[in-house]
ZADO-1210 file (C-alpha; in nm, 4 decimals, padded with zeros to 6 digits):
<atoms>
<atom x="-00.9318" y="00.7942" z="-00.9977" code="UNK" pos="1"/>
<atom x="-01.0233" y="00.4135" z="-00.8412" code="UNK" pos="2"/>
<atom x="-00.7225" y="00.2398" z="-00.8845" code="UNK" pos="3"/>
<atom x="-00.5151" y="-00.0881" z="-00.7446" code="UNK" pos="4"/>
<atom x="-00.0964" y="-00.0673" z="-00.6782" code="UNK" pos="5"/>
<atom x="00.0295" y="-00.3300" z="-00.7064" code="UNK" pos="6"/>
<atom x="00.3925" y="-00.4018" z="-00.7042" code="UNK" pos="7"/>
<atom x="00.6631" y="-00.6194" z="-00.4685" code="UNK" pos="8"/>
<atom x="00.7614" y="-00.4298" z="-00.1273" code="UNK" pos="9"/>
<atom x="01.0391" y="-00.1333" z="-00.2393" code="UNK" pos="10"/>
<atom x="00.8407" y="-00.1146" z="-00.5760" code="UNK" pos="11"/>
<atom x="00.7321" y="00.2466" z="-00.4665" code="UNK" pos="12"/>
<atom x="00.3967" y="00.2119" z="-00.3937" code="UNK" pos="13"/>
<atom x="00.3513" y="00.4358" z="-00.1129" code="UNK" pos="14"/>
<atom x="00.5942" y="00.7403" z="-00.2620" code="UNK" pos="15"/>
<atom x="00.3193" y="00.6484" z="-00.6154" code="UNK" pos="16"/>
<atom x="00.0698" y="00.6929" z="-00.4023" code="UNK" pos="17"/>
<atom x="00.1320" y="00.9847" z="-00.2550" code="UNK" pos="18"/>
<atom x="00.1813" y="01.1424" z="-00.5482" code="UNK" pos="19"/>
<atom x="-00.0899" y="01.0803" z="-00.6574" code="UNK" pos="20"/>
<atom x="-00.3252" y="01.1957" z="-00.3645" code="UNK" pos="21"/>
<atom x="-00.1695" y="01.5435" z="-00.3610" code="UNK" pos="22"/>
<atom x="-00.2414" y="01.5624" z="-00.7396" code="UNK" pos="23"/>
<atom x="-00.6112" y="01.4779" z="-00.7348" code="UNK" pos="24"/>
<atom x="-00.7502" y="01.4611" z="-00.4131" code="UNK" pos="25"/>
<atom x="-00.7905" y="01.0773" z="-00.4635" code="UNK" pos="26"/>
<atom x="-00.7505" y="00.8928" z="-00.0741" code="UNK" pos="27"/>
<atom x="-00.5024" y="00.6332" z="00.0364" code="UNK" pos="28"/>
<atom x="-00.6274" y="00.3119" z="00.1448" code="UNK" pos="29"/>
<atom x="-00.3962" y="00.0392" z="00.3031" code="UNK" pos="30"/>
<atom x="-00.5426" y="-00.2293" z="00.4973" code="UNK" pos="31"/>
<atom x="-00.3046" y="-00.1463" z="00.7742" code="UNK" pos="32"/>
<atom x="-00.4536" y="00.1965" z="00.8149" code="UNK" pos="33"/>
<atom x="-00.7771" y="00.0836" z="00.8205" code="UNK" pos="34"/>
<atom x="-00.7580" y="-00.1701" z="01.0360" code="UNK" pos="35"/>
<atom x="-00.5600" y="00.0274" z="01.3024" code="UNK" pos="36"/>
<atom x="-00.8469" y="00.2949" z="01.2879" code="UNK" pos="37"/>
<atom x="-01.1244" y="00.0544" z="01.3282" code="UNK" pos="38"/>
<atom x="-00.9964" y="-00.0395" z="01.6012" code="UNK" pos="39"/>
<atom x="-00.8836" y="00.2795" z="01.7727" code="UNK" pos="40"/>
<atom x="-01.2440" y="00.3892" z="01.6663" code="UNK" pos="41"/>
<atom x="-01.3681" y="00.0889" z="01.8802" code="UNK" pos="42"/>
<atom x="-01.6326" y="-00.0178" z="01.6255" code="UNK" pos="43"/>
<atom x="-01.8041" y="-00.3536" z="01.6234" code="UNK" pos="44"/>
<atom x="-01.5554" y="-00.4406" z="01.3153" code="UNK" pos="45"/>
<atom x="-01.2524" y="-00.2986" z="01.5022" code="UNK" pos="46"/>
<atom x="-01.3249" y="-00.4722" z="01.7990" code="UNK" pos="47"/>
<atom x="-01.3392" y="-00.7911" z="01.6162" code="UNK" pos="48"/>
<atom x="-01.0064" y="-00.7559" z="01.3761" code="UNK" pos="49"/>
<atom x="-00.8729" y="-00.6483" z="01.7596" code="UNK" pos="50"/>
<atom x="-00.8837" y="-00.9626" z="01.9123" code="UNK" pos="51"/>
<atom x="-00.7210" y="-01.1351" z="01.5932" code="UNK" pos="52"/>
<atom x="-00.4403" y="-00.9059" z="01.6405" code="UNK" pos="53"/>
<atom x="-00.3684" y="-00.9023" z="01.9703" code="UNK" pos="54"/>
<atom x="-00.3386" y="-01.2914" z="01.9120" code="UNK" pos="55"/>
<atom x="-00.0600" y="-01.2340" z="01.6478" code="UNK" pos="56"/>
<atom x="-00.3295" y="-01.4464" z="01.4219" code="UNK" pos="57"/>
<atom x="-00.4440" y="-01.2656" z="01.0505" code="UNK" pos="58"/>
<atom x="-00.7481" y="-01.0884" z="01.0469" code="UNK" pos="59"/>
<atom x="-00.9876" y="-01.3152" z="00.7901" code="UNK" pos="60"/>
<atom x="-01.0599" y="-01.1992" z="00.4486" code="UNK" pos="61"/>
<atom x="-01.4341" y="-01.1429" z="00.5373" code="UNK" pos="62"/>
<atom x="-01.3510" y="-00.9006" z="00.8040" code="UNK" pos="63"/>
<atom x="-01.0935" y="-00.7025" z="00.5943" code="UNK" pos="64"/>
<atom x="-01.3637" y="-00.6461" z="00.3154" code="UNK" pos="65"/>
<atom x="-01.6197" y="-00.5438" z="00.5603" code="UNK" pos="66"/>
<atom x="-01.4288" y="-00.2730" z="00.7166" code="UNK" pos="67"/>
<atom x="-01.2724" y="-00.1687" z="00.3637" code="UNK" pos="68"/>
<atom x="-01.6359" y="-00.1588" z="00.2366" code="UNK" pos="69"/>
<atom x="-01.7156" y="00.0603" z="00.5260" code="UNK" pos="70"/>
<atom x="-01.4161" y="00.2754" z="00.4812" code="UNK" pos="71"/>
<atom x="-01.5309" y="00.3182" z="00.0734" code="UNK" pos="72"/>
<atom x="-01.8763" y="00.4285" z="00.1523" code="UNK" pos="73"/>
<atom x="-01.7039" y="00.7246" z="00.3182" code="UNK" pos="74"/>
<atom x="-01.7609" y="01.0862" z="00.1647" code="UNK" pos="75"/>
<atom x="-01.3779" y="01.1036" z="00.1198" code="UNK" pos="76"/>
<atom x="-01.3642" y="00.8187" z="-00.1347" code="UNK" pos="77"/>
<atom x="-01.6173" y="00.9804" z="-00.3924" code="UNK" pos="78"/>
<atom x="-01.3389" y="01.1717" z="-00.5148" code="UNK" pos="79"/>
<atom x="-01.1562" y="00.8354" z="-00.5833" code="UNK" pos="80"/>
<atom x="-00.9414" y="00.6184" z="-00.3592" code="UNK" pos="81"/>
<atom x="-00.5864" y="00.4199" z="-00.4240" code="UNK" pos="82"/>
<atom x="-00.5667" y="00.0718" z="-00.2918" code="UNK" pos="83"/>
<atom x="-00.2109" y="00.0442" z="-00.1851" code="UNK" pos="84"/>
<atom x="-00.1297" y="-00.3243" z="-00.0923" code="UNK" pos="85"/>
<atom x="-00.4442" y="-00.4363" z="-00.0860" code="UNK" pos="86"/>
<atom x="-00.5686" y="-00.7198" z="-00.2187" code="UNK" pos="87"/>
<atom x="-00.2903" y="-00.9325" z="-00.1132" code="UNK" pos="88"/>
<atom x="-00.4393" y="-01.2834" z="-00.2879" code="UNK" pos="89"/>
<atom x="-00.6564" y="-01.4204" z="-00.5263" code="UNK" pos="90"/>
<atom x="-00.9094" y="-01.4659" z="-00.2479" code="UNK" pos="91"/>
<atom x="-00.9349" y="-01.1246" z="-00.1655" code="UNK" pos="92"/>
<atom x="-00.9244" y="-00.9880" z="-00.5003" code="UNK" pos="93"/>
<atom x="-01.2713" y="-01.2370" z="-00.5454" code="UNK" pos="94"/>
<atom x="-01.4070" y="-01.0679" z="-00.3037" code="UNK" pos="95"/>
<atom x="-01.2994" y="-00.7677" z="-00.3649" code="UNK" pos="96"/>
<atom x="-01.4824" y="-00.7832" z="-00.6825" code="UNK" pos="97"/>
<atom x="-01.8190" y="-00.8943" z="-00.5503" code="UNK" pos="98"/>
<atom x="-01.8312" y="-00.5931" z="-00.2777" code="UNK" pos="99"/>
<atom x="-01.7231" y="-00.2931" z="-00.5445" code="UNK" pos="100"/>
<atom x="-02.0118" y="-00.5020" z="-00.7561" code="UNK" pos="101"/>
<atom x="-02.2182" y="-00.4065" z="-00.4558" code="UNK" pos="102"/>
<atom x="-02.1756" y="-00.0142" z="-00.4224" code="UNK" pos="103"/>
<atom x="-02.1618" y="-00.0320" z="-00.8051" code="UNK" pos="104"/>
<atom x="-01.7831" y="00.0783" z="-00.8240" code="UNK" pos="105"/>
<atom x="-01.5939" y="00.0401" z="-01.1271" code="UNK" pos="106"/>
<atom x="-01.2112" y="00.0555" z="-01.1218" code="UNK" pos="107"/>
<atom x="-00.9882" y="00.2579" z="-01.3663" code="UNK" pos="108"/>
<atom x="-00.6986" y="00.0143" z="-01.4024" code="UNK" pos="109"/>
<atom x="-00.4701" y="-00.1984" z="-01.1372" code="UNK" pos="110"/>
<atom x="-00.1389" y="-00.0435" z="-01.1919" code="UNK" pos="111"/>
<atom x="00.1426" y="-00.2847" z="-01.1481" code="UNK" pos="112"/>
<atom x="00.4792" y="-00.0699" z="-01.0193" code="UNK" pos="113"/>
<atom x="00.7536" y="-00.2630" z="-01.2019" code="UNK" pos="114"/>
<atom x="01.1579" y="-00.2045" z="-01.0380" code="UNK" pos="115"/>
<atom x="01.4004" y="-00.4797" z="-01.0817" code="UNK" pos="116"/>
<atom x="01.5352" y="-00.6508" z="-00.8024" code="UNK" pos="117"/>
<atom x="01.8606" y="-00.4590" z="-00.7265" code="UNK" pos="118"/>
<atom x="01.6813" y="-00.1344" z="-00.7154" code="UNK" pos="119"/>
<atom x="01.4427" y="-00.3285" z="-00.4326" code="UNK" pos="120"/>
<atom x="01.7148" y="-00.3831" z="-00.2218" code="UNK" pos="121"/>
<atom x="01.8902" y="-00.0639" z="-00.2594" code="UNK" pos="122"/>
<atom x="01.5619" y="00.1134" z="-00.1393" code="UNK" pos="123"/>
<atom x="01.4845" y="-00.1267" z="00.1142" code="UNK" pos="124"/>
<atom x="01.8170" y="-00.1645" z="00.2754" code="UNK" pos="125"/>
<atom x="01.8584" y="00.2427" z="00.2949" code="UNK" pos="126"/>
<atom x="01.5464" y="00.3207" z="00.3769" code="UNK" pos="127"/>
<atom x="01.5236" y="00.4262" z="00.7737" code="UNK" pos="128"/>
<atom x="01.1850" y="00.5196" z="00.9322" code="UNK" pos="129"/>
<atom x="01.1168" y="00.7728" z="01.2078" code="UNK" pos="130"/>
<atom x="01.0803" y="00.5557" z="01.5816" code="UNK" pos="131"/>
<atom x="00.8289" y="00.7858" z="01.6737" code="UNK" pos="132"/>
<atom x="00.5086" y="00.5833" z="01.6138" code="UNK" pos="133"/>
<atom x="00.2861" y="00.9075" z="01.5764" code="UNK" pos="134"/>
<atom x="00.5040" y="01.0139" z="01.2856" code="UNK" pos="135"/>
<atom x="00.7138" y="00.6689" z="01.0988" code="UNK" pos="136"/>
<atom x="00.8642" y="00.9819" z="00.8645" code="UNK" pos="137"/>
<atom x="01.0452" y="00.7796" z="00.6276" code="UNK" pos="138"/>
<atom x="01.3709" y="00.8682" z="00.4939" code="UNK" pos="139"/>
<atom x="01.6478" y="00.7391" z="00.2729" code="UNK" pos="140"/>
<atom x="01.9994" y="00.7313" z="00.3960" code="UNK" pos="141"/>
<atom x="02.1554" y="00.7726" z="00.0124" code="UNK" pos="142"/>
<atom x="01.8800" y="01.0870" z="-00.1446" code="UNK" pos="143"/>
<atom x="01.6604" y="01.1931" z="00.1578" code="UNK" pos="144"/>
<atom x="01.8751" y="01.1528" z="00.4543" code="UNK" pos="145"/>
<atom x="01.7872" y="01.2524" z="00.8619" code="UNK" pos="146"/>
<atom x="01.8777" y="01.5064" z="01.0614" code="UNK" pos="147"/>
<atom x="02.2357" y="01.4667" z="01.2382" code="UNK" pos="148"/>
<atom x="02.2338" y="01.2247" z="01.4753" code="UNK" pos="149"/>
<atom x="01.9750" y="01.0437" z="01.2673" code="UNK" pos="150"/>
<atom x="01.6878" y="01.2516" z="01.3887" code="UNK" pos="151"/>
<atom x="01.4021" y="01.2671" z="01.2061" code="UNK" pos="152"/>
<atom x="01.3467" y="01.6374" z="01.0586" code="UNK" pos="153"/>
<atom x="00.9740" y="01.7060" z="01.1390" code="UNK" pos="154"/>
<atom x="00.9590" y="01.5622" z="01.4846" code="UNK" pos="155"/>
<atom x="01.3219" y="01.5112" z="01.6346" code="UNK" pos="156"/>
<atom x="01.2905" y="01.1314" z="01.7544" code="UNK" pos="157"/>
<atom x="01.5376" y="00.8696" z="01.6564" code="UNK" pos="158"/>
<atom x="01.5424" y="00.7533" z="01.3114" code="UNK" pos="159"/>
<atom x="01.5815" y="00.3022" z="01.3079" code="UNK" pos="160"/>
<atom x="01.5973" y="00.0863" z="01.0573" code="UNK" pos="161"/>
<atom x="01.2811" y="-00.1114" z="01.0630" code="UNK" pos="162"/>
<atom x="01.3811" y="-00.5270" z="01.1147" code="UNK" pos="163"/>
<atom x="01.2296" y="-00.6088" z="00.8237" code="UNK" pos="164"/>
<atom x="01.4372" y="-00.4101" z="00.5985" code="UNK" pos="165"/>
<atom x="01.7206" y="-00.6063" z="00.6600" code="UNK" pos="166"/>
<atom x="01.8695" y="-00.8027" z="00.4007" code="UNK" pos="167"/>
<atom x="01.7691" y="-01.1806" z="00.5103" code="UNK" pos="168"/>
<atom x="01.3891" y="-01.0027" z="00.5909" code="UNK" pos="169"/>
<atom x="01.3730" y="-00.7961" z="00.2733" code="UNK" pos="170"/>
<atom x="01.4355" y="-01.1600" z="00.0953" code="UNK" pos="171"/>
<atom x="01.1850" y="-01.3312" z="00.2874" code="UNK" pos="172"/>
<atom x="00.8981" y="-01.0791" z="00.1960" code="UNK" pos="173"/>
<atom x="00.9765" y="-01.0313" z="-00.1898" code="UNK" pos="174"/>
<atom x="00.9636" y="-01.4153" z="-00.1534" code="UNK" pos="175"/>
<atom x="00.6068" y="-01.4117" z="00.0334" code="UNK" pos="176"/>
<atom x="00.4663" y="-01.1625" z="-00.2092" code="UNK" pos="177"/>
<atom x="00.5724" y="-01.3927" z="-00.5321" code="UNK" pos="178"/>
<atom x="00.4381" y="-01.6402" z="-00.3842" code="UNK" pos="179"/>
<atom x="00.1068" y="-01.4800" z="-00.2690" code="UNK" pos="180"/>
<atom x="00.0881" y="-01.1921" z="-00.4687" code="UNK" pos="181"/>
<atom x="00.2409" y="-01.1861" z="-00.7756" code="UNK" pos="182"/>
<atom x="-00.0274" y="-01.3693" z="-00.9527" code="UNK" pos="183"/>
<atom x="-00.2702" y="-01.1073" z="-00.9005" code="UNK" pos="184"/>
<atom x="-00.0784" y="-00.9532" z="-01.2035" code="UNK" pos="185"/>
<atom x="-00.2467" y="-01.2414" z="-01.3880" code="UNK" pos="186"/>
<atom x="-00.5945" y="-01.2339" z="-01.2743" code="UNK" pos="187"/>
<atom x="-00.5732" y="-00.8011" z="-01.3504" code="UNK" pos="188"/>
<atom x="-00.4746" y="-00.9149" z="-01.6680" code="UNK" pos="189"/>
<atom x="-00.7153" y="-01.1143" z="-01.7904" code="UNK" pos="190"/>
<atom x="-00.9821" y="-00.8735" z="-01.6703" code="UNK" pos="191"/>
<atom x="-00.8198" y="-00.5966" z="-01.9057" code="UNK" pos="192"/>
<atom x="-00.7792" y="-00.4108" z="-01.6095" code="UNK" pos="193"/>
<atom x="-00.3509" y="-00.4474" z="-01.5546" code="UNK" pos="194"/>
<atom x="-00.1189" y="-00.1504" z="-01.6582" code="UNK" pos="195"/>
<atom x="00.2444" y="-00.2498" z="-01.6304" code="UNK" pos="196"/>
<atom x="00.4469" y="00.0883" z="-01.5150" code="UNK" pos="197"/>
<atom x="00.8152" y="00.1407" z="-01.4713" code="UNK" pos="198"/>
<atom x="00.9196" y="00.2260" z="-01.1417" code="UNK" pos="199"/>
<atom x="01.2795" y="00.3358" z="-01.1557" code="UNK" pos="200"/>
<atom x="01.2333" y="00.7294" z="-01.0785" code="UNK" pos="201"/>
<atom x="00.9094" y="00.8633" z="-00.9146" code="UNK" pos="202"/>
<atom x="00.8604" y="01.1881" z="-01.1264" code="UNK" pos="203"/>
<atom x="00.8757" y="00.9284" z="-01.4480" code="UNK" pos="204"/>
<atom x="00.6077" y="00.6612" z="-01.2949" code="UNK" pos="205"/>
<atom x="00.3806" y="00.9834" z="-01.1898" code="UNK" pos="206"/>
<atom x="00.3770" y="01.1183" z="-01.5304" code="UNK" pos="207"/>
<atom x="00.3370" y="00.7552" z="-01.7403" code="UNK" pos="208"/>
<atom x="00.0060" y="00.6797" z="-01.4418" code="UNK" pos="209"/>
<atom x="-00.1713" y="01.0419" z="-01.5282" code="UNK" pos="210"/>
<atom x="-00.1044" y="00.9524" z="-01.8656" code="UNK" pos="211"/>
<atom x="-00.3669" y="00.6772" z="-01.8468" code="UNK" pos="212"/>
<atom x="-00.7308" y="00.7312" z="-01.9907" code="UNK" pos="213"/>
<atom x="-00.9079" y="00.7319" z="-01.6541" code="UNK" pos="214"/>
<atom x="-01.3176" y="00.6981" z="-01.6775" code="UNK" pos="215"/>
</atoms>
């Protein structure tokens, strides 16, 4: 399995993903991740993306696809890998392209997590994440709540709502992603690689992805 997720924030990516990893062994790539272990790693690419983010400044797209090309070449990935929120733009997407081109990758499809916007904001606004940064459990204050005391089950620290899952924030980043991207659901598309899937209940969206004719 070599797939994209796409989908606006609260579109279940993550829960998808996860899913999907314990099924088939397949690895979870976010940019996030791989950027924060570059640079606790210390590499020459880590050290680089560091000093972009200590300066609050984005990392560029040239460094993000050498490190996730580094992180694909990894025995981990031949099993397959899911690209969860990543790429973000057309840009990256390009260039995407031209470095799976390069290791001679093919993808399966670019799954598209589809939830309409009242279900976003339900999951989003309820959603509460563990303070401890070595853990960021997340949990759901309606069908997965915490502990008492909002304590977060596996490793007892306080349980916070992150700031941007606030209403006002939530808004601004469903707008960001339209606006940045959302058309990536066009440019899948017209590569015949886009497969629109439900996202209302996470059982449902598991079953209609394995149902796809992987290669």
């Amino acid at each position: 399995m070599k797939i994209i997720l796409l989908g606006s924030p609260g579109a279940g990516k993550g829960t998808i993903a996860k899913m999907l990893t314990q099924d088939c062994g397949a690895v979870q790539i976010s940019t996030g991740d791989i950027l924060r272990t570059a640079v606790k790693e210390g590499t020459t690419l880590g050290q680089k993306a560091k000093k972009f983010m200590e300066e609050g400044a984005l990392v560029p797209d040239t460094l993000i696809i050498e490190i996730m090309e580094k992180r694909l070449r990894e025995p981990d990935c031949q099993k397959g890998f899911i690209l969860d929120g990543f790429p973000r733009t057309i840009n990256q997407a390009i260039e995407l392209g031209k470095m799976l081109g390069k290791l001679d990758i093919n993808l399966d499809f670019v799954i598209n997590l589809e939830a309409p916007l009242a279900i976003i904001m339900e999951r989003l606004t309820t959603r509460r994440t563990c303070s401890n940064p070595a853990c960021q459990e997340i949990y759901n204050i309606r069908n997965n709540p915490p502990a008492d005391g909002d304590q977060c089950k596996k490793c007892g620290q306080k349980v916070v709502q992150r700031a941007d899952e606030t209403e006002e924030a939530i808004a601004e980043r469903i707008r960001v992603y339209n606006e940045k991207t959302a058309p990536l659901i066009g440019f899948y598309d017209e590569k015949k690689l886009l497969r629109n899937v439900e996202s209302l209940h996470a059982d449902a969206t598991f079953a209609a992805i394995k149902a796809l004719k992987f290669q």
